[in-house]
KETOR-299858 format. One record per residue (C-alpha): y, x, z; residue number from 0. Coordinates in Angstrom, 1 decimal. Each point is the difference from the previous one (the first is absolute). Last residue first. Layout:
# KETOR-299858
[[Y, X, Z], NUM]
...
# end
This chain:
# KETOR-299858
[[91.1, 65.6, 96.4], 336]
[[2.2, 0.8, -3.1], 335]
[[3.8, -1.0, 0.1], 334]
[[1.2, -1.3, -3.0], 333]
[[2.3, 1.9, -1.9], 332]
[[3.4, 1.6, 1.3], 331]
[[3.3, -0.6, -0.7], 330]
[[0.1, -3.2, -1.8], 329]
[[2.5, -0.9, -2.8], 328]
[[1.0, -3.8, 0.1], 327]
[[0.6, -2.0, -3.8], 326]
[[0.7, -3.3, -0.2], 325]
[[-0.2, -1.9, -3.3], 324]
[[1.8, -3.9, 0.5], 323]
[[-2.1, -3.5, -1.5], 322]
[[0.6, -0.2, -3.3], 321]
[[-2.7, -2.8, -0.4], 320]
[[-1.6, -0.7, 3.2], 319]
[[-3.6, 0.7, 0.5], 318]
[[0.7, 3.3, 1.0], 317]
[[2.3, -0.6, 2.9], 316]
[[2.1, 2.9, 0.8], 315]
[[-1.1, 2.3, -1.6], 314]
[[-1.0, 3.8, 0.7], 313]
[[0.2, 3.3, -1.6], 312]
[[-1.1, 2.9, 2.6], 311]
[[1.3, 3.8, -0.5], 310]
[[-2.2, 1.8, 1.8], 309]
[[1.4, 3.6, 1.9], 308]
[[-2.5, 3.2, -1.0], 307]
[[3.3, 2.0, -1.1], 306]
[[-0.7, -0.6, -3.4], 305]
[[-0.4, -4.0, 0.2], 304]
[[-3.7, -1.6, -0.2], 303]
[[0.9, -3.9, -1.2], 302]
[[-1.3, -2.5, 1.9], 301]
[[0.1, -3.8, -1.7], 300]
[[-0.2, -3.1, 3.1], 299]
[[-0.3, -3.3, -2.5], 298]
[[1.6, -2.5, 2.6], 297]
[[2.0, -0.7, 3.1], 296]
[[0.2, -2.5, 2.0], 295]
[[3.5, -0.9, 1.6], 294]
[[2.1, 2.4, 2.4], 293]
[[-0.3, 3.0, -2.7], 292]
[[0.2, 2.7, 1.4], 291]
[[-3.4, 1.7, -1.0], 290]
[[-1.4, 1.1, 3.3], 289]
[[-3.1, 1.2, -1.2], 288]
[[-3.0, -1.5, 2.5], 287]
[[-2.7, 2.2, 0.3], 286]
[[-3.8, -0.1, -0.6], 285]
[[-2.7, 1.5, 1.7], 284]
[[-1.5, 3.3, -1.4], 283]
[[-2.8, -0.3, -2.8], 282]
[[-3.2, 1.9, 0.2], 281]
[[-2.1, 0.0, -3.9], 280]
[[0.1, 3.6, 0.4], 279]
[[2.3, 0.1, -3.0], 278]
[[2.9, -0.9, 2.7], 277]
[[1.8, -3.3, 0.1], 276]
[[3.8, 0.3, 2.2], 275]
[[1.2, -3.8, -0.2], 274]
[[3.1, -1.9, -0.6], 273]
[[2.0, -3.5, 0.6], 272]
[[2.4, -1.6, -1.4], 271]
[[0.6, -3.5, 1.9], 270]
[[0.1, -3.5, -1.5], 269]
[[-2.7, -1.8, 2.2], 268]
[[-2.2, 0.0, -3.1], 267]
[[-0.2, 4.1, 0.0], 266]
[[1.5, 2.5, -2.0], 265]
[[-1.9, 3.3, -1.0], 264]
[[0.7, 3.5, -0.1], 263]
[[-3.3, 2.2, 0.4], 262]
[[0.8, 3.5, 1.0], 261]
[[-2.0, 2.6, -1.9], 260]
[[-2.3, 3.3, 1.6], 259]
[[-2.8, 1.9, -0.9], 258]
[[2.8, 2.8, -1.0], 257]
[[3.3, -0.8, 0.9], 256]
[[2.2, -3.4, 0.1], 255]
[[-0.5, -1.7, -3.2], 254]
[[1.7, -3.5, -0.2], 253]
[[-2.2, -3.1, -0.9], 252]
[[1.4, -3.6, -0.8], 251]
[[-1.5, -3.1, 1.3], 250]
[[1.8, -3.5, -1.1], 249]
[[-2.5, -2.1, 1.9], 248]
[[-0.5, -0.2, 3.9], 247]
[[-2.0, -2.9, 2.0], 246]
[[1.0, 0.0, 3.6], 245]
[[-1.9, 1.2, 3.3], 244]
[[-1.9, 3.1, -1.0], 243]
[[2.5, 1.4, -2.9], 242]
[[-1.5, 1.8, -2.4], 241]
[[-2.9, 3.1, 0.4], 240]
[[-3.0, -1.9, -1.3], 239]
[[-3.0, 2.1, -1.3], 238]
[[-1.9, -0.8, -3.3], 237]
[[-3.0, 2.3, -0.2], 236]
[[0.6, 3.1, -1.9], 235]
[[0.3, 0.6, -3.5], 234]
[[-2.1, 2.2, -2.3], 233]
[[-2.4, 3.1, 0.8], 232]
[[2.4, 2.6, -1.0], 231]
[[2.4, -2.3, 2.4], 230]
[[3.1, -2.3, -0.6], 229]
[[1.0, -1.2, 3.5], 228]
[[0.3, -3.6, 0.5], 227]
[[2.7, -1.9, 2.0], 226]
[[1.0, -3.4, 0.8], 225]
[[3.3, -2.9, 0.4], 224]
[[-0.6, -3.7, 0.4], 223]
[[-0.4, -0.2, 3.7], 222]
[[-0.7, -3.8, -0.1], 221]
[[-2.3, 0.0, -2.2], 220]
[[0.1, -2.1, -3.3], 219]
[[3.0, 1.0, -1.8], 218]
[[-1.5, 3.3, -0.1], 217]
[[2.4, 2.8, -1.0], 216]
[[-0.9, 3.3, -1.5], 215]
[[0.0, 3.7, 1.6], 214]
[[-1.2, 3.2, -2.3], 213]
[[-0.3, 3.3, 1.5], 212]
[[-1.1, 2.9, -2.1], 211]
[[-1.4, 3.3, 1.5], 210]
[[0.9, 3.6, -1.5], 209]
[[1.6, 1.1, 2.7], 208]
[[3.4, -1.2, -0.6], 207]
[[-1.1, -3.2, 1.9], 206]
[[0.9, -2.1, -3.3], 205]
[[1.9, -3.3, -0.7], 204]
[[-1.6, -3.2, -1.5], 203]
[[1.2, -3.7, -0.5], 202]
[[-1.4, -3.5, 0.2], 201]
[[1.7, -3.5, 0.0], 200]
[[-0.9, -3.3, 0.2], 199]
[[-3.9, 0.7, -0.8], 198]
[[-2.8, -1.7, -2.5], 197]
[[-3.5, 2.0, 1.3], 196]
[[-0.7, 3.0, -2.1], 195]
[[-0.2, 2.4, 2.7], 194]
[[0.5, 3.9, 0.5], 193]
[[1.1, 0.4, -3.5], 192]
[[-1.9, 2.0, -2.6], 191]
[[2.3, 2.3, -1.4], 190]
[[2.3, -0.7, -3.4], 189]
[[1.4, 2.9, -2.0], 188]
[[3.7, 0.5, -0.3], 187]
[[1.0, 2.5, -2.7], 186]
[[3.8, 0.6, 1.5], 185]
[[0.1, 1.7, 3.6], 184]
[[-2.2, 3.0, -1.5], 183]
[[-2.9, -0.7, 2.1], 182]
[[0.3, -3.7, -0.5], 181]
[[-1.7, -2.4, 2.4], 180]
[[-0.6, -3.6, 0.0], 179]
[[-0.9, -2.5, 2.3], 178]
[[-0.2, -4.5, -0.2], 177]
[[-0.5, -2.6, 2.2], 176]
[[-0.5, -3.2, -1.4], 175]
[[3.0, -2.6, 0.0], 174]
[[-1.7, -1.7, -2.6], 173]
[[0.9, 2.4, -2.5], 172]
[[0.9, 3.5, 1.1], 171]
[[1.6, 0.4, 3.5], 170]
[[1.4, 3.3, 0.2], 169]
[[-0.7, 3.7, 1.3], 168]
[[1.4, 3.1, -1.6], 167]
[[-1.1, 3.6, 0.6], 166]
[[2.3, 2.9, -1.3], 165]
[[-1.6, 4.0, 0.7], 164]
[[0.0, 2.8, 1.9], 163]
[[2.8, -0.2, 0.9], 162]
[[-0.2, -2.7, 3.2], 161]
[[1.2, -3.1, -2.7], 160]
[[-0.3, -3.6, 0.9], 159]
[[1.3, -2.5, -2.4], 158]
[[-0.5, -4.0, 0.4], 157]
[[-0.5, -2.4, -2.3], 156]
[[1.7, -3.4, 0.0], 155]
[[-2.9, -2.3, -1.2], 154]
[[3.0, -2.8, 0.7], 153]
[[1.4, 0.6, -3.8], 152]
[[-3.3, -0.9, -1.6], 151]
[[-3.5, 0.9, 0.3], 150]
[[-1.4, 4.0, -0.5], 149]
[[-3.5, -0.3, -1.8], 148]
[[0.3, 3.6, -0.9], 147]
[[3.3, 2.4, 1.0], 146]
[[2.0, 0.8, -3.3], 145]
[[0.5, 3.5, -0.3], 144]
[[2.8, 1.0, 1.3], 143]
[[3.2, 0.2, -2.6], 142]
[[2.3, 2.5, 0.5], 141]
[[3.9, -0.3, 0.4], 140]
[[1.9, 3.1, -0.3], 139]
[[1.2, 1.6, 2.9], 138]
[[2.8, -2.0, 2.4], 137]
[[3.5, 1.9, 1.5], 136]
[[0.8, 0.4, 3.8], 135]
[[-0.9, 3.5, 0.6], 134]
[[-3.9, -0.4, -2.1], 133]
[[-1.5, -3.4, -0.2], 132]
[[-3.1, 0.3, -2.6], 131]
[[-1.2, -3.7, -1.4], 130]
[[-2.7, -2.3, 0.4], 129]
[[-1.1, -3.6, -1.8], 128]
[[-2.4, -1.9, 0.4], 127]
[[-0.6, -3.3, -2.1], 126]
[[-0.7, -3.6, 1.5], 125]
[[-2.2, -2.5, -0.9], 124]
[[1.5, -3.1, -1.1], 123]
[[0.6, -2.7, 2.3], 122]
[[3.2, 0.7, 1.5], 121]
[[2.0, 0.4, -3.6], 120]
[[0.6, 3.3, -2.3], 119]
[[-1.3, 2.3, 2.7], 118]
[[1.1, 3.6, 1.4], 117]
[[-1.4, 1.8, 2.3], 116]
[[1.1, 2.8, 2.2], 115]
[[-0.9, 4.1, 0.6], 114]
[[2.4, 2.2, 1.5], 113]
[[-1.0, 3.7, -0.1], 112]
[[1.1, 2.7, 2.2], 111]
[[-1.1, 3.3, -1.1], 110]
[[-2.0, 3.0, 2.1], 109]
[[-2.8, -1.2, -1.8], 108]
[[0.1, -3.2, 1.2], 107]
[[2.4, -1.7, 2.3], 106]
[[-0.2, -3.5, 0.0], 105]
[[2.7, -3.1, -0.5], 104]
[[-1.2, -3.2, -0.5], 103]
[[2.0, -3.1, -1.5], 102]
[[-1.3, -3.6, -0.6], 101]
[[2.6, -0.9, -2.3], 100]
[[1.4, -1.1, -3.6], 99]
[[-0.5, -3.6, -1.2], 98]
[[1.8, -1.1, -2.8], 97]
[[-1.3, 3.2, -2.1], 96]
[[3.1, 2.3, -1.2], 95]
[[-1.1, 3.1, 2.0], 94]
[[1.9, 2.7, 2.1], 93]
[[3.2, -1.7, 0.5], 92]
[[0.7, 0.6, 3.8], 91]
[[2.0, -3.3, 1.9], 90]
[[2.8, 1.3, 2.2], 89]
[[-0.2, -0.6, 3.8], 88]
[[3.1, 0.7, 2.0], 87]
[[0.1, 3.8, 1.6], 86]
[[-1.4, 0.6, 3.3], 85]
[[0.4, 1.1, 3.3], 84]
[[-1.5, 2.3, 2.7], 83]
[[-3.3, 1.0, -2.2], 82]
[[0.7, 3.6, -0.7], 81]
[[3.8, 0.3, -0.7], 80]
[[0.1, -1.1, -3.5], 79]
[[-1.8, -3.3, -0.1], 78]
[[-0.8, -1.8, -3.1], 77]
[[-1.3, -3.8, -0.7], 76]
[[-2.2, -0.2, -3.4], 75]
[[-0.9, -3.3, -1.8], 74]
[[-3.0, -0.6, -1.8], 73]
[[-0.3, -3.4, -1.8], 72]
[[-2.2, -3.0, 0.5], 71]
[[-0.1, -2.8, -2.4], 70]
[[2.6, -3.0, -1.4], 69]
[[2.0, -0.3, 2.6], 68]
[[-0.2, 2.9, 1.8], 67]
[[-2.0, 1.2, 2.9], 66]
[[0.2, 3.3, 1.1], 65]
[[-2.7, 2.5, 0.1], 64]
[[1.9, 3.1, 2.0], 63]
[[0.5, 3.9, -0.4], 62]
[[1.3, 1.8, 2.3], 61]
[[2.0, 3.3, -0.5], 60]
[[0.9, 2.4, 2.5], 59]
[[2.3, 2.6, -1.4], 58]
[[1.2, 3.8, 0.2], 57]
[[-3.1, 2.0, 0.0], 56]
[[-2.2, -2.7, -1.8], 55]
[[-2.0, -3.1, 1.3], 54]
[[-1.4, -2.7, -1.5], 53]
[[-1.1, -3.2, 1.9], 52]
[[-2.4, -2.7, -1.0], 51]
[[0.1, -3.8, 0.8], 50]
[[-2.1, -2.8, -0.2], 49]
[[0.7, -3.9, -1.5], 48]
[[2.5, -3.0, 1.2], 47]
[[3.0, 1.5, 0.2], 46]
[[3.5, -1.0, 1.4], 45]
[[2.5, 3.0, 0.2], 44]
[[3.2, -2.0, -1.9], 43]
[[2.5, 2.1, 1.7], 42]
[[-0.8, 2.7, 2.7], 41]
[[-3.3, 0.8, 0.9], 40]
[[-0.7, -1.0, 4.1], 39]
[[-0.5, 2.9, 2.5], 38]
[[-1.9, -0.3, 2.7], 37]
[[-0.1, 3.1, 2.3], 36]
[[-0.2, 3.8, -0.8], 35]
[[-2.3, 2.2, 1.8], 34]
[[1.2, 3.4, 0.9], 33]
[[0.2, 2.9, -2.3], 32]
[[-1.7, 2.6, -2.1], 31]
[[-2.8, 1.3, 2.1], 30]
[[-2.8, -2.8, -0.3], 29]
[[-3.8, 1.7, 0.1], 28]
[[-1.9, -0.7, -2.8], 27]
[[-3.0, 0.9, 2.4], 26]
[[-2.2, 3.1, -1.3], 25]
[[-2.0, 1.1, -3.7], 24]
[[3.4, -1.0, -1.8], 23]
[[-1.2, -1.6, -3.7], 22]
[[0.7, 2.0, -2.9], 21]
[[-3.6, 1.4, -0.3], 20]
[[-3.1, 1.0, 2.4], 19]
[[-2.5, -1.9, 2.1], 18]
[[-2.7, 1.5, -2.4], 17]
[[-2.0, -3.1, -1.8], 16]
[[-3.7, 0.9, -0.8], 15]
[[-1.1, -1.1, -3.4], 14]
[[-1.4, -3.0, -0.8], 13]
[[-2.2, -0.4, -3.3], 12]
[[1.1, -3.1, -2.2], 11]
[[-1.3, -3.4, 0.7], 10]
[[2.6, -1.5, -0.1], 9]
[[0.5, -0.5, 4.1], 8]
[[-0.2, 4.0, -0.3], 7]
[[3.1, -0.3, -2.1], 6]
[[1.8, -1.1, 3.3], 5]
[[-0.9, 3.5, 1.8], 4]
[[1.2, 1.9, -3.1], 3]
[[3.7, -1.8, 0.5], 2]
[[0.4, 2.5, 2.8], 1]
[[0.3, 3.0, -2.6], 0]
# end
């Protein structure tokens, strides 16, 4: 299983990682439609946290943090006819906690799982939280094991899932980077982070071949986005592949193909903005996405669709309370070169 490779930063014995599993071994190649252009969530769409997006035969649903006014609460907008409109937001009632959010879907095991947390107030540390989503209709809800050292509300953790097991990366207390893994998608156990150092953000995604990428922010450089590669010998060097000429934050990984992700990342001049990074350590230059919004735009989200499309969640303004949800399907991925 890939997850072997990050028990070797345990301690444990590696094993050799075949490039073999769910994942495609070529290019997710889009054959299911043309891109779609902005689109903004009808009725009361503002947000202020991540999305997640569950699909079945008949239904797209996305799920989004919203704001409300006591907490946060999960809402879910619906489309029937693959991504050309969408149903009004209605709020999900999974958990009774004030705050209610930070949703990840993966596919594991030949299931998809949404995980989310759940917190009495901001300030206390969060619980996780995942359930089964099978034609339309939620599993029981299971409760992960609690993730050490994790800080409040804005550690936001992040899901990444490529089969063969659940990683999870989050900012513990202090902002400090944190990494866990769970071979069964449940039992995390934590894994030695590729830096300690306080951080604004840090999340992980996988190669599919058994190599780990994790990417944090630096509010101190002025290309604030970089890559390591989880080895049998440990991590690499730090390597930067953001933006070259404006300082990015917000990144967000999407897998592509074997030894491949595409790095989604805004930058300060208020464009979107993503990146082919190979487990080579090479990176191909960056291209602008053309969101559709006409004033910055904010907290880019990919979402792998069926047909090899992405289904990208954008706001309007993320600093802005309420501020609108876009959503744009691309056709193709970022072009490698």
């Amino acid at each position: 299983m890939r997850w072997l490779a990050l028990l070797a930063l345990m301690g444990c014995e590696p094993e050799e990682v075949a490039p073999e599993g769910p994942l495609p071994d070529g290019a997710c190649e889009s054959d299911g439609g043309p891109a779609v252009p902005l689109q903004l969530l009808p009725g009361d769409a503002g947000g202020e946290g991540p999305t997640s997006l569950l699909l079945s035969d008949d239904v797209w649903t996305l799920l989004t943090e919203r704001a409300t006014e006591d907490g946060t609460e999960l809402a879910t907008w619906e489309s029937f006819n693959k991504g050309q409109t969408w149903s009004a937001g209605l709020p999900v009632t999974l958990f009774e906690d004030a705050f209610v959010g930070n949703p990840s879907t993966v596919m594991f095991e030949g299931e998809q799982w949404l995980y989310f947390q759940t917190a009495r107030t901001r300030e206390e540390a969060p619980s996780m939280w995942r359930a089964t989503y099978t034609d339309g209709v939620f599993g029981p809800i299971e409760s992960v094991r609690p993730l050490l050292d994790i800080g409040g509300w804005d550690s936001r953790p992040t899901v990444w899932s490529d089969g063969g097991a659940v990683w999870v990366a989050y900012l513990g207390i202090g902002r400090r980077p944190k990494l866990a893994v769970a071979g069964d998608g449940l039992l995390f156990s934590q894994v030695a982070a590729p830096l300690t150092d306080p951080q604004e953000s840090f999340v992980v995604g996988s190669f599919g071949d058994g190599t780990i990428i994790a990417v944090w922010q630096d509010g101190e450089s002025p290309a604030l986005a970089a890559q390591l590669r989880g080895t049998d010998s440990g991590w690499t060097a730090p390597r930067n592949v953001s933006s070259q000429f404006a300082e990015s934050s917000n990144v967000r990984l999407a897998f592509v193909e074997r030894g491949r992700v595409d790095m989604y990342y805004q930058t300060d001049d208020g464009l979107i903005q993503r990146r082919p990074v190979f487990s080579n350590g090479d990176a191909s230059p960056q291209e602008r996405v053309n969101t559709g919004f006409i004033a910055d735009a904010a907290l880019p989200i990919p979402h792998r669709l069926p047909d090899c499309r992405v289904l990208l969640t954008v706001l309007s303004d993320a600093d802005e309370p309420g501020s609108p949800l876009g959503i744009a399907i691309l056709d193709r991925d970022a072009p490698a070169r």
